[in-house]
C-alpha positions as CSV (number, residue, x, y, z in Angstrom):
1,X,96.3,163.4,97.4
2,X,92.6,162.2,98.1
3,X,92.8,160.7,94.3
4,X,96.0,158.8,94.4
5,X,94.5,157.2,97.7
6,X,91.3,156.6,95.7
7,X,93.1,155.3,92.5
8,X,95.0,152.8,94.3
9,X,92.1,151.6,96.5
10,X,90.7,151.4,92.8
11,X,93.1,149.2,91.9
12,X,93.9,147.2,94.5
13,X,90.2,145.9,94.8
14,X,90.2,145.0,90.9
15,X,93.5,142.6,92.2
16,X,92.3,141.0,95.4
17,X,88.7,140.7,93.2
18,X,90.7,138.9,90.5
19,X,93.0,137.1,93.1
20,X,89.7,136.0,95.1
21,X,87.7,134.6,92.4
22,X,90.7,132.7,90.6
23,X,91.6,131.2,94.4
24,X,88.3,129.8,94.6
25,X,87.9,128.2,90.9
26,X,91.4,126.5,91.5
27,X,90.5,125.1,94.8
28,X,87.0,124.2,94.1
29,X,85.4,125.6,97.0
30,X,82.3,127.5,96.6
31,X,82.1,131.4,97.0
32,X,82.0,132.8,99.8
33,X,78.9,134.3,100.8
34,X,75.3,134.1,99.3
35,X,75.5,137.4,97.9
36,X,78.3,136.5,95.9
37,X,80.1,139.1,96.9
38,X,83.8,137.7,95.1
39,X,81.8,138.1,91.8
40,X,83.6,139.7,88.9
41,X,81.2,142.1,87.6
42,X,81.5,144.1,84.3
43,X,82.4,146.7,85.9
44,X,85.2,145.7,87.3
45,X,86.6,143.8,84.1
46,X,85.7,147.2,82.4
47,X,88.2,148.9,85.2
48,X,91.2,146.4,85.0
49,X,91.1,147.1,81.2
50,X,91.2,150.8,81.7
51,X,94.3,149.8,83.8
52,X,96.1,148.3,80.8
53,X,95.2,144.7,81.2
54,X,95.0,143.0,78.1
55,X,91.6,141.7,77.7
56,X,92.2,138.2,76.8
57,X,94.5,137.5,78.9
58,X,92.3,139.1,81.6
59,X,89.4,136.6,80.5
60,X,91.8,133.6,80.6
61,X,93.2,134.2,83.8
62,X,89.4,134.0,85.1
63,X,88.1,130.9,83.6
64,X,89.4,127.1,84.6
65,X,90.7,124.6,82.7
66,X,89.1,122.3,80.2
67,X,88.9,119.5,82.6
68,X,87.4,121.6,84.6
69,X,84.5,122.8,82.3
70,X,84.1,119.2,81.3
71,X,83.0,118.2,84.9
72,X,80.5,121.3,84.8
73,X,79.1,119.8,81.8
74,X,78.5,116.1,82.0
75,X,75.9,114.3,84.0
76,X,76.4,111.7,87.2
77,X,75.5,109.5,84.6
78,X,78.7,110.3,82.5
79,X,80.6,111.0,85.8
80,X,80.2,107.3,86.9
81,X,80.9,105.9,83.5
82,X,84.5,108.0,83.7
83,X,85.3,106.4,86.7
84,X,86.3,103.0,85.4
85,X,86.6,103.3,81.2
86,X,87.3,99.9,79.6
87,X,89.8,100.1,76.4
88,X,91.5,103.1,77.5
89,X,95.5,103.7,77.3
90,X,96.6,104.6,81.3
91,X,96.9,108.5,80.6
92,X,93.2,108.2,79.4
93,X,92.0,106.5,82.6
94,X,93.7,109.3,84.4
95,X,92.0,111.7,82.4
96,X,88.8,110.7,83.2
97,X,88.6,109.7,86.5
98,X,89.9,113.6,87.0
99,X,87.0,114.7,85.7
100,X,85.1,112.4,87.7
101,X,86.2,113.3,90.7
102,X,85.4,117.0,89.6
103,X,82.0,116.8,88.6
104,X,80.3,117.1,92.0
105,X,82.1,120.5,92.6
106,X,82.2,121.8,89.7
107,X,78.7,121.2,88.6
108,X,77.2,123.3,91.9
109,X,79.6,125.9,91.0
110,X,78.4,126.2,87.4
111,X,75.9,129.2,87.6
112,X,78.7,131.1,89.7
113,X,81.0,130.8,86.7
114,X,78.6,131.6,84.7
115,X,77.8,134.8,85.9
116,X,81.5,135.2,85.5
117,X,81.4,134.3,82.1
118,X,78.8,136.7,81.6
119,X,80.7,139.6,82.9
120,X,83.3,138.7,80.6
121,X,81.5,138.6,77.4
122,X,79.5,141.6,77.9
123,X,83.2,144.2,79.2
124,X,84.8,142.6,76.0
125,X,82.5,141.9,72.8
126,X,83.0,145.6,72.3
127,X,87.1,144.8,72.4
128,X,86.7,142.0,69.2
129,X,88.0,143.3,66.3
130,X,86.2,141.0,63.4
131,X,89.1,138.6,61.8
132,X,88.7,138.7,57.8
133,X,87.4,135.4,56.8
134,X,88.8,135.5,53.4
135,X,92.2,135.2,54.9
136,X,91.0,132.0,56.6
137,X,88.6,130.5,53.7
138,X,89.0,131.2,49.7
139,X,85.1,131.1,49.6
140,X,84.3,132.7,53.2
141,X,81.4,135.0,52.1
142,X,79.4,131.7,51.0
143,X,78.9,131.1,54.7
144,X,75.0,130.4,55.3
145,X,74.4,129.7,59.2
146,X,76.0,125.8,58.7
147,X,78.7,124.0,61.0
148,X,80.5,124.4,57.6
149,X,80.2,126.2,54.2
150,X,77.3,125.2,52.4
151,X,77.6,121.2,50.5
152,X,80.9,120.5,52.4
153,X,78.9,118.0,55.1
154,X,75.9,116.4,55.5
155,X,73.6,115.2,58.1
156,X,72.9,112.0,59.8
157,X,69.4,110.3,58.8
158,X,67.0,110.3,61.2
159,X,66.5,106.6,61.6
160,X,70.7,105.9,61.9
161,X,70.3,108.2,65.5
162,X,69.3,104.9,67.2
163,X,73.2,103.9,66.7
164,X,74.4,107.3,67.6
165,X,75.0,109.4,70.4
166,X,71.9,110.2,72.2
167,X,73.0,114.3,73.5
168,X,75.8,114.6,70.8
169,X,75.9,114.8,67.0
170,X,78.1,113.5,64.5
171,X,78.4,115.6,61.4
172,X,80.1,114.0,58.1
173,X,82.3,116.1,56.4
174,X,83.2,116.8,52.8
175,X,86.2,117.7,51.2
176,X,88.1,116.0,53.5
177,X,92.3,116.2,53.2
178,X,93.9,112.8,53.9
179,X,97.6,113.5,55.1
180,X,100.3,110.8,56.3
181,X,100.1,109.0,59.5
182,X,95.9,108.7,59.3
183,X,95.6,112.5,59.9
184,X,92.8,114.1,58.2
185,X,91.9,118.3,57.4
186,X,88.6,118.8,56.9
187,X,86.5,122.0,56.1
188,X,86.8,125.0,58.3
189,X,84.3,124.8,61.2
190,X,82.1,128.0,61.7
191,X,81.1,129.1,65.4
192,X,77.2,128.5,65.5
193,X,76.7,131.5,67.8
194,X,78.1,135.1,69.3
195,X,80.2,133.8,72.7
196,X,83.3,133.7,74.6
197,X,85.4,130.4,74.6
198,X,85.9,129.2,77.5
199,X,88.2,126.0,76.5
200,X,90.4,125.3,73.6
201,X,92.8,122.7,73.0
202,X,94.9,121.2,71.0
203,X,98.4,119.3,70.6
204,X,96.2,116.3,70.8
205,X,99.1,112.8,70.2
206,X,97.6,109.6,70.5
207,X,97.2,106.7,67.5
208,X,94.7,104.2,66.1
209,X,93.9,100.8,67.3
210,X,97.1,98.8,67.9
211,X,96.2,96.4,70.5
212,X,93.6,95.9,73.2
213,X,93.4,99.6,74.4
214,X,92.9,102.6,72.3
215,X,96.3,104.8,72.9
216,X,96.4,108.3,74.2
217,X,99.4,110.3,75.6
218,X,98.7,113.7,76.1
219,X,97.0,117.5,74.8
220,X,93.6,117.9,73.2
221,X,90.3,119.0,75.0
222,X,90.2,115.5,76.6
223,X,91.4,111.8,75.3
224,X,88.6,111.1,73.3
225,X,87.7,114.2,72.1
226,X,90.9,114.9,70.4
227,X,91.4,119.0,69.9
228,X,88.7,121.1,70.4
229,X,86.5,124.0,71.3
230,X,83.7,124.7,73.8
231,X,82.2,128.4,73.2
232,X,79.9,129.7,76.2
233,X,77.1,132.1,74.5
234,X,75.9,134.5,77.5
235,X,73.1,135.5,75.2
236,X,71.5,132.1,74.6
237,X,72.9,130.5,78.1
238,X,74.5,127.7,75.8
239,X,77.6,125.9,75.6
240,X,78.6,124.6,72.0
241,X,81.2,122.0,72.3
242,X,83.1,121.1,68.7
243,X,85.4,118.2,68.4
244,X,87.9,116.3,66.6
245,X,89.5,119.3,65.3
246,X,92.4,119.4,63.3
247,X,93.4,122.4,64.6
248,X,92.7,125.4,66.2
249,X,92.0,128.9,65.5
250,X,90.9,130.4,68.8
251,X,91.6,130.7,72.2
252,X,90.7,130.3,75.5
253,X,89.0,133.9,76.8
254,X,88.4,135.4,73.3
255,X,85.3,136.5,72.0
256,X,83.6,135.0,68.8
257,X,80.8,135.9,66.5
258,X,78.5,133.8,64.9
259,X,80.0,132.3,61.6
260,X,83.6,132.9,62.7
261,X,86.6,130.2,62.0
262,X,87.3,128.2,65.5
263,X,89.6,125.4,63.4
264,X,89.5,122.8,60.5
265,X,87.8,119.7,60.6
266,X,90.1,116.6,61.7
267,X,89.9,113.4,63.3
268,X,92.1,113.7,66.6
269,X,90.7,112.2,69.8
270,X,91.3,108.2,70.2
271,X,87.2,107.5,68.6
272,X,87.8,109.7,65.8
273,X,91.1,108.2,65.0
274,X,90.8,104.9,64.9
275,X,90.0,103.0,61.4
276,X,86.6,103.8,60.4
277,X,86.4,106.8,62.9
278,X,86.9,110.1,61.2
279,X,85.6,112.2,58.9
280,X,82.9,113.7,61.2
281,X,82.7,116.7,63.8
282,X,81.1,115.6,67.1
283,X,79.0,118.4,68.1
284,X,77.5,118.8,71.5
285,X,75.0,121.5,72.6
286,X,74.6,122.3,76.5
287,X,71.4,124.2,77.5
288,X,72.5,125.8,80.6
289,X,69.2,127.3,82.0
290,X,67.9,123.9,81.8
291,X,70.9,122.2,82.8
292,X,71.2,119.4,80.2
293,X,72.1,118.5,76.9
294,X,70.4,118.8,73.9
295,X,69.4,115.3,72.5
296,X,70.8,114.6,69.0
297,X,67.1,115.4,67.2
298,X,67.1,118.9,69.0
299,X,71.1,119.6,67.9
300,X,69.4,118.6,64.3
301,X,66.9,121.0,64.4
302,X,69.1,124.0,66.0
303,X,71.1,123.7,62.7
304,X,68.1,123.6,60.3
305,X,67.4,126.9,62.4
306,X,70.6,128.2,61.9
307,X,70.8,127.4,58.4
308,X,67.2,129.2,57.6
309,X,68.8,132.6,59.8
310,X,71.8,132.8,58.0
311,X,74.6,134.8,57.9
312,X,74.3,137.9,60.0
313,X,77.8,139.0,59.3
314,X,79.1,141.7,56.9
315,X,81.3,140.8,53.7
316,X,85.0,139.8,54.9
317,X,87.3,142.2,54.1
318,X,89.7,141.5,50.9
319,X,93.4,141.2,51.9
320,X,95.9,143.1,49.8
């Protein structure tokens, strides 16, 4: 009798745990408490699998929305900027001045979800079964620590960053597919690290330049961005953001290894897709013990890093 009535308190506290912590990322209020007592610990993620939870879907459940992870990642700088976009289609300017209005909120909340996050990744690395590469890429076992496999991109030089993005990256892809409607497949995009993604999009519609705004109607990680993937890595406290995917190969609470396939190259989001836009990943890296991007000379060094480390992962398996 005593252990029914402990089992179901058991249980019950896993729920209003879950039920507590999602209440509070949809409404944007901060936890309760300085001891951060509505906390999903390992622990208790550990339990709710025991109870036949489906990891994932556990993980999903726990962590917001793109939009929402965007405003914990941009600056007031970015923030104000959102507020009143210029060439934008009206869904875009909707888009944006969400995350706006989000950024104040979410960004204070940010270490709170992180420890979340955290929590996550470390109940269900152990719950990742490794997907064979070969069945995603002919040539998978060439990967080397790159964005892609080795010689399909290249990049920029380091006197074109000037005209660049300051705390982003553009990588130029090879082997790029050019399909009707100015769509474009690149190479497969490798994970640069071991994390749990935290937002992934895609369904992206919009179209090139037609007239004096830039058009977007609906899906992707955000209007400009086009489809894409952010991966939180607990063990480096970074957020790698990829964009203008063609599609995608992961989802939103799973856990990835380094050198894993997130999603072809594309050129989705309304900068990408325009004439003269594509053929490039935008790659953003978020130090989040510092709280700030990496500038684009620091995202070029992390991959010459990455590239000299190499690939940590064992053979793919051959399909049959």
């Amino acid at each position: 009798m005593w252990f029914r009535i402990k089992h179901s308190v058991q249980i019950l506290f896993f729920i209003i745990s879950v039920m507590c912590v999602r209440f509070a990322m949809l409404s944007l209020n901060p936890y309760p408490g300085a001891s951060g007592d509505t906390q999903i610990s390992e622990d208790a993620v550990r339990e709710g699998i025991k109870r036949g939870y489906d990891p994932q879907a556990l993980a999903s459940t726990l962590i917001p929305s793109s939009g929402h992870i965007l405003a914990m990642l941009i600056d007031d700088e970015d923030s104000e900027e959102y507020r009143d976009l210029d060439g934008l289609s009206y869904p875009a300017r909707l888009y944006y001045r969400r995350i706006a209005s989000l950024h104040e909120s979410m960004g204070a909340l940010r270490p709170r979800y992180e420890a979340v996050f955290d929590a996550l990744y470390a109940a269900l690395k152990d719950y990742a079964p490794p997907i064979p590469r070969v069945w995603l890429e002919k040539e998978a076992d060439s990967w080397q620590g790159d964005v892609t496999l080795p010689h399909l991109f290249t990049l920029p030089r380091l006197h074109d960053l000037d005209y660049s993005h300051t705390f982003a990256l553009d990588i130029f892809l090879k082997g790029v597919e050019y399909l009707p409607g100015n769509v474009q497949r690149g190479p497969m995009i490798h994970s640069l690290s071991d994390g749990i993604v935290v937002a992934a999009a895609s369904g992206w519609v919009g179209f090139p330049r037609t007239g004096p705004s830039l058009s977007f109607l609906k899906g992707g990680i955000s209007p400009k961005s086009g489809n894409g993937v952010i991966v939180y890595s607990p063990d480096e406290r970074r957020y790698f953001l990829y964009f203008h995917l063609y599609d995608v190969l992961v989802e939103k609470g799973q856990i990835v290894r380094r050198g894993q396939a997130i999603g072809h190259g594309g050129n989705t989001g309304v900068n990408a897709r325009k004439k003269g836009g594509g053929d490039h990943l935008h790659l953003e890296i978020f130090d989040a013990a510092k709280g700030k991007a990496f500038r684009n000379t620091q995202i070029i060094a992390f991959l010459k890093e990455s590239a000299r480390k190499g690939s940590p992962l064992p053979p793919a398996v051959p399909s049959e």
